[in-house]
C-alpha positions in Angstrom: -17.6 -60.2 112.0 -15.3 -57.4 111.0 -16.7 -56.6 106.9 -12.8 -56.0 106.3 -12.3 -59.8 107.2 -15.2 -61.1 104.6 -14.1 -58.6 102.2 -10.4 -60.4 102.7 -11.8 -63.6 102.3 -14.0 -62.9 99.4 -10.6 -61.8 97.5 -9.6 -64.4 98.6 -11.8 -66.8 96.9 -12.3 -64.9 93.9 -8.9 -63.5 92.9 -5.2 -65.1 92.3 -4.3 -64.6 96.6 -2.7 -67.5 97.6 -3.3 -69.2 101.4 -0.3 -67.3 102.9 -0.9 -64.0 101.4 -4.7 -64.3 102.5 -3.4 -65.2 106.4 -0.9 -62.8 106.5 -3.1 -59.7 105.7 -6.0 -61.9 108.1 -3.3 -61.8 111.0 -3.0 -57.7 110.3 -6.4 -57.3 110.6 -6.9 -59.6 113.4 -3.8 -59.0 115.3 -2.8 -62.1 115.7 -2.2 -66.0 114.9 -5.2 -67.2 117.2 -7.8 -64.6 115.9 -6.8 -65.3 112.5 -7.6 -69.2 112.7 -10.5 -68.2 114.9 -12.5 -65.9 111.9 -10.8 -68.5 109.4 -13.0 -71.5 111.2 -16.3 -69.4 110.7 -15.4 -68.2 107.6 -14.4 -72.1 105.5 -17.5 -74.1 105.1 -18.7 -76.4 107.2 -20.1 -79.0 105.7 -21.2 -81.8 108.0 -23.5 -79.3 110.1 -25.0 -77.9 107.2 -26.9 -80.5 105.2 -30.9 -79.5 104.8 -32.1 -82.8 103.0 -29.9 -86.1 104.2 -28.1 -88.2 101.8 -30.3 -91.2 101.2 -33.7 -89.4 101.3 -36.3 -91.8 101.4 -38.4 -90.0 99.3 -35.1 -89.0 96.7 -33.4 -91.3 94.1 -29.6 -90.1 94.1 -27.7 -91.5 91.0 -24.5 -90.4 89.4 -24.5 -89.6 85.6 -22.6 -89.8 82.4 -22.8 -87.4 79.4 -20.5 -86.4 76.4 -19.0 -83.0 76.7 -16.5 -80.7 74.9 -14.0 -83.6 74.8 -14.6 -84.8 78.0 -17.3 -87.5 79.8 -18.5 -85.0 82.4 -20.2 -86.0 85.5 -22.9 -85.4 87.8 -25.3 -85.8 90.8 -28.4 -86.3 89.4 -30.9 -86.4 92.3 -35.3 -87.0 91.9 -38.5 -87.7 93.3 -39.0 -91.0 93.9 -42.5 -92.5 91.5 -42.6 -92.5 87.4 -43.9 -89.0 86.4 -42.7 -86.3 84.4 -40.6 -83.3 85.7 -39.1 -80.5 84.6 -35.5 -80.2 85.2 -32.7 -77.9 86.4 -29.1 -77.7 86.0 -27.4 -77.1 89.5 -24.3 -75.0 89.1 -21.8 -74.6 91.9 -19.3 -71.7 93.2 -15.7 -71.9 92.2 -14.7 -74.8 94.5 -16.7 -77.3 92.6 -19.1 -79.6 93.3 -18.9 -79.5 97.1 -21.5 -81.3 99.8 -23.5 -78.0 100.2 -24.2 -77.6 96.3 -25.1 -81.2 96.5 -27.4 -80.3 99.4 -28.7 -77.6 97.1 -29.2 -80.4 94.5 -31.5 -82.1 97.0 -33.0 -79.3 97.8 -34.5 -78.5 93.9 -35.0 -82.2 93.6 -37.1 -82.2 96.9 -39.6 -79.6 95.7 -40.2 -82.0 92.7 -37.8 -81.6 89.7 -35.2 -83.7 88.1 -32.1 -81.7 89.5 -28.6 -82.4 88.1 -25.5 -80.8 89.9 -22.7 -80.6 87.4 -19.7 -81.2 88.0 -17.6 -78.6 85.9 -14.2 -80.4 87.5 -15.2 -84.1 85.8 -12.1 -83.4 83.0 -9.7 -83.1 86.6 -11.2 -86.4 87.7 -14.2 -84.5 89.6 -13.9 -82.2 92.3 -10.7 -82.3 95.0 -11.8 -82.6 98.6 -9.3 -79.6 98.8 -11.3 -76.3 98.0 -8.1 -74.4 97.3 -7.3 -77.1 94.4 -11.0 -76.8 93.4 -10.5 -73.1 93.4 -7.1 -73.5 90.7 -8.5 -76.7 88.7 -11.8 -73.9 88.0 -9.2 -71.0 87.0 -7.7 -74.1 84.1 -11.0 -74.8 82.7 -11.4 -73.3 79.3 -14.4 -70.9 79.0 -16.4 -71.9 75.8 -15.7 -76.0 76.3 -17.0 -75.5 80.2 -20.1 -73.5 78.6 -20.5 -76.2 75.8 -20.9 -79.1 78.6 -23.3 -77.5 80.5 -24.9 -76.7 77.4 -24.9 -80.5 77.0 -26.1 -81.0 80.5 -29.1 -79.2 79.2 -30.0 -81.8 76.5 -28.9 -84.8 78.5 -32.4 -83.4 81.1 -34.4 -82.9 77.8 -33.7 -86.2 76.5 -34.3 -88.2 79.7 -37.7 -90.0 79.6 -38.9 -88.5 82.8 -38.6 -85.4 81.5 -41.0 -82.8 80.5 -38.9 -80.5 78.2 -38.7 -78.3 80.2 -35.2 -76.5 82.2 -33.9 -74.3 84.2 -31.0 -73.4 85.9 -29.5 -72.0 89.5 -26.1 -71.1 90.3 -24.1 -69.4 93.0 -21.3 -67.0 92.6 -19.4 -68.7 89.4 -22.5 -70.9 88.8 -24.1 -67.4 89.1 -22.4 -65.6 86.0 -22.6 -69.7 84.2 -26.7 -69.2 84.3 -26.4 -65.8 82.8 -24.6 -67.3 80.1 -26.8 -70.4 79.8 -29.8 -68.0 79.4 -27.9 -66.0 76.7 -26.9 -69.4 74.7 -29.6 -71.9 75.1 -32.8 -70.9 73.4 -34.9 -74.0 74.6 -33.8 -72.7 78.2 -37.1 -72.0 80.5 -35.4 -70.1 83.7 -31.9 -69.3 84.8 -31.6 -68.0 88.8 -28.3 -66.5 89.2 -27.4 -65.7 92.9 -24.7 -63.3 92.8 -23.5 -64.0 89.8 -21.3 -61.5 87.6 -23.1 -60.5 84.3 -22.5 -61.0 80.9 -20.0 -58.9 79.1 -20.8 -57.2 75.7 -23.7 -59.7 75.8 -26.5 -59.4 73.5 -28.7 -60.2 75.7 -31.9 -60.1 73.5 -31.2 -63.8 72.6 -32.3 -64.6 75.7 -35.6 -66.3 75.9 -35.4 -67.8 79.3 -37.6 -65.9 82.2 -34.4 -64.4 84.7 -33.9 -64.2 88.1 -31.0 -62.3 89.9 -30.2 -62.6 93.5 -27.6 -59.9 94.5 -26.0 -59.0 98.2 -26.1 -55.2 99.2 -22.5 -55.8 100.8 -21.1 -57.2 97.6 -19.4 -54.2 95.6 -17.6 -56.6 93.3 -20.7 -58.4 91.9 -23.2 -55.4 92.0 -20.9 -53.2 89.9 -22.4 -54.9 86.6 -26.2 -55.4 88.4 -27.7 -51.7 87.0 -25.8 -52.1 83.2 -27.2 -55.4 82.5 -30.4 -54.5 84.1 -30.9 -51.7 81.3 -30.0 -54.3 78.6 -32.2 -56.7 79.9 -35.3 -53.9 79.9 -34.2 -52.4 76.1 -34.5 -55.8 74.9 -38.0 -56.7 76.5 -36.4 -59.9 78.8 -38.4 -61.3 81.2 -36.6 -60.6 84.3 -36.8 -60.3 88.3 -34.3 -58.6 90.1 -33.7 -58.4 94.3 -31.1 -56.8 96.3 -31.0 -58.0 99.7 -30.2 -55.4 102.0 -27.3 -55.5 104.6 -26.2 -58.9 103.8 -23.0 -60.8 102.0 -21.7 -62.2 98.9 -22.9 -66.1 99.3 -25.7 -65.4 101.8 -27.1 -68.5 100.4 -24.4 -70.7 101.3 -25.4 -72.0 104.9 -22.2 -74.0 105.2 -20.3 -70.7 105.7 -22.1 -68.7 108.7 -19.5 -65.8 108.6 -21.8 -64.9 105.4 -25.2 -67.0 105.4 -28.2 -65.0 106.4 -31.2 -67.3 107.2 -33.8 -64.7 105.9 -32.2 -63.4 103.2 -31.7 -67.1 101.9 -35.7 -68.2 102.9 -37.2 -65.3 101.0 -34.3 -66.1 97.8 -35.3 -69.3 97.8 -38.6 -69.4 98.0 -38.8 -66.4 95.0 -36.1 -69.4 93.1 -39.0 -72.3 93.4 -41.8 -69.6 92.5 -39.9 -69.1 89.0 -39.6 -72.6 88.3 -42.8 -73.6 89.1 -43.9 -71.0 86.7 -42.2 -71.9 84.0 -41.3 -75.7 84.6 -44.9 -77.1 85.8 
């Protein structure tokens, strides 16, 4: 696909560009209607073809949870190994659309390898997350930054506290959920691993609070994220954090997300993964 289309489409998703805007500057690049919804139907997710782990796993027990937030009861998808044993945990944290079937797939995913994994849903103050992805997308630009950071934060010791686990947590998120883990590693001390997949970096951060081992997934394509990557890196390294770093070469902003195969990329989202479960069974187990 043309890179000037997902470049469109990433403002799109990112930045204030309403629906008609977006089409009308798709149609000018296309050159027409019928292109336009033609890249537009590779482009929006997918969800129903996309699922790696089914709902219902045998071998999974799915439940929805309760917590107390920043004045809110927030809400999640708690999903685990079936059998009584002690896991460590990770927080799940979505793109800017909210809790959506793929990051719910994801959920499964963490929770098949063996851990207590518990997508959040940041939207649980809106009534959870809209089956519309462009409401998801303005309900996220409403939610107040330190209260959304406080109830993952609490997400964090809701895991801890839970019998079957071991203490121990990370996290993983994508895009939004990306720059989320970079603040979860900078404000939660007890926090084990944060994986941020193209995820913007901490501002002004003092980043040698951070005790959690790091991981950062960036996309050679993606201008907008990597712009940050090489500043926060050279924090990072002043302040003797633990880190990992990868740039995957020719490939999109949300390679990971295999609901959207304008941008997924099936190797550079193995070899991401597979790096993500090495860092938490390091510092989870």
């Amino acid at each position: 696909m043309d890179q000037r289309i997902i470049n469109l489409f990433d403002e799109y998703t990112h930045a204030p560009l309403t629906r008609k805007e977006f089409m009308e500057r798709l149609m000018k690049i296309t050159g027409g209607a019928a292109l336009a919804t033609a890249a537009l139907a590779v482009l929006e997710p997918g969800y129903a073809n996309a699922a790696t782990v089914p709902v219902q796993d045998t071998n999974l027990t799915e439940e929805t949870v309760n917590w107390p937030g920043d004045g809110t009861t927030m809400q999640g998808y708690l999903v685990h190994p079936k059998g009584k044993k002690k896991r460590g945990a990770v927080v799940v944290i979505h793109e800017n659309r909210g809790l959506t079937p793929h990051i719910k797939d994801v959920t499964r995913r963490v929770a098949q390898a063996g851990y207590l994994a518990l997508g959040v849903d940041a939207l649980s103050q809106f009534g959870g997350t809209p089956t519309d992805e462009d409401q998801g997308r303005t309900l996220i630009g409403q939610l107040d930054s330190q209260k959304t950071l406080n109830n993952y934060l609490a997400a964090l010791t809701y895991l801890r506290q839970r019998p079957d686990s071991n203490g121990k947590t990370g996290c993983v998120g994508f895009c939004w959920g990306g720059a989320m883990a970079n603040r979860l590693a900078l404000s939660d001390p007890k926090l084990n691993a944060a994986v941020a997949y193209y995820g913007t970096q901490p501002k002004d951060a003092d980043v040698s609070k951070i005790k959690a081992h790091l991981m950062m997934h960036y996309a050679s394509l993606d201008e907008r994220v990597n712009a940050g990557a090489a500043t926060y890196e050279a924090a990072l390294k002043a302040a003797n954090v633990k880190y990992q770093q990868f740039m995957y070469e020719g490939v999109n902003h949300a390679f990971n997300n295999d609901s959207s195969p304008a941008r997924y990329n099936a190797e550079a989202a193995k070899l991401a993964w597979e790096r993500t479960l090495g860092l938490f069974k390091k510092e989870l187990s």
